[in-house]
N, C-alpha and C positions, 0 to 999 in steps of 0.2 A: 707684715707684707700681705696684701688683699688675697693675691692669684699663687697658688701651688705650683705651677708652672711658669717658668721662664724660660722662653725659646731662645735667647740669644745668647752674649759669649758671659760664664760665669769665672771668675778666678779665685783661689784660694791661698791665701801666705802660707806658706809653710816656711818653719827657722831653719833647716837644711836639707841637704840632695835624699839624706838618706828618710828623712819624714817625709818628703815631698812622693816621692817612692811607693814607702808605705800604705800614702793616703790615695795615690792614682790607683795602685791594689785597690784599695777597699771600696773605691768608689764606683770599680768597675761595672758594679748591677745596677748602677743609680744612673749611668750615663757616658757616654765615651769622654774618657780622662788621655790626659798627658801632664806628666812634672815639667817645668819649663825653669831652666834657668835665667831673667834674662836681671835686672838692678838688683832682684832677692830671687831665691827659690817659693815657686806655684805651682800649683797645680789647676790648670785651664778644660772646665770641661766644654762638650758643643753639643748640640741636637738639644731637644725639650729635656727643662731637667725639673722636678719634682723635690722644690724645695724643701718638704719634711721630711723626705727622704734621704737628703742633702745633710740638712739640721742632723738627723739621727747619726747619722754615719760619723762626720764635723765634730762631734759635740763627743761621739766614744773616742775618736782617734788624738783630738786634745787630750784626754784624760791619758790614756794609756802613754802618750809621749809624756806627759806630764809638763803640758802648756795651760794654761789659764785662759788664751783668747787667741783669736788670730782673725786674720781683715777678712770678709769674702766682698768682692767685688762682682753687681749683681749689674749688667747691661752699663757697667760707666758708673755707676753710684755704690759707694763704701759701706760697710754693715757689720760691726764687732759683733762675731758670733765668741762665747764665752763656752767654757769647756760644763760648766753648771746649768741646770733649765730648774728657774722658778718654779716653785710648787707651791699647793696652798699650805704643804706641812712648812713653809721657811715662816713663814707667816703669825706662826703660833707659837707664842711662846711660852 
């Protein structure tokens, strides 16, 4: 993703009410959050959001639920954020 920012609407799957919860908590310094029940549980944040800041947050609160990946929906377009971030130690074997 080119821009650190995206100003428009972001959503994230969460597998239930009570992760979805969780992650509106944690993502509360990164951007105005709400969990939204509406086909799955998300959590929809608004105002400018600072996708690395996003990714960090994303990427511990997978781990600690103990998910592997989940969708984030960035302005209308789909993006499997993965609980893992590449490094150049995977790389080495």
């Amino acid at each position: 993703m080119p821009a650190t920012t995206i100003t428009d609407s972001v959503e994230i799957e969460a597998p239930d009410g009570g992760a979805a919860l969780d992650l509106e908590h944690r993502l509360r310094y990164v951007a105005p959050a709400a969990a939204v029940r509406g086909p799955c549980w998300f959590v929809e944040l608004s105002g400018p959001v600072d996708f690395e800041a996003l990714e960090v947050v994303v990427r511990a609160w997978l781990r600690d639920i103990g998910e592997p990946s989940t969708i984030v929906r960035i302005d209308g377009s789909e993006r499997r954020l993965t609980s893992h971030h590449a490094t150049h130690g995977d790389f080495i074997g």
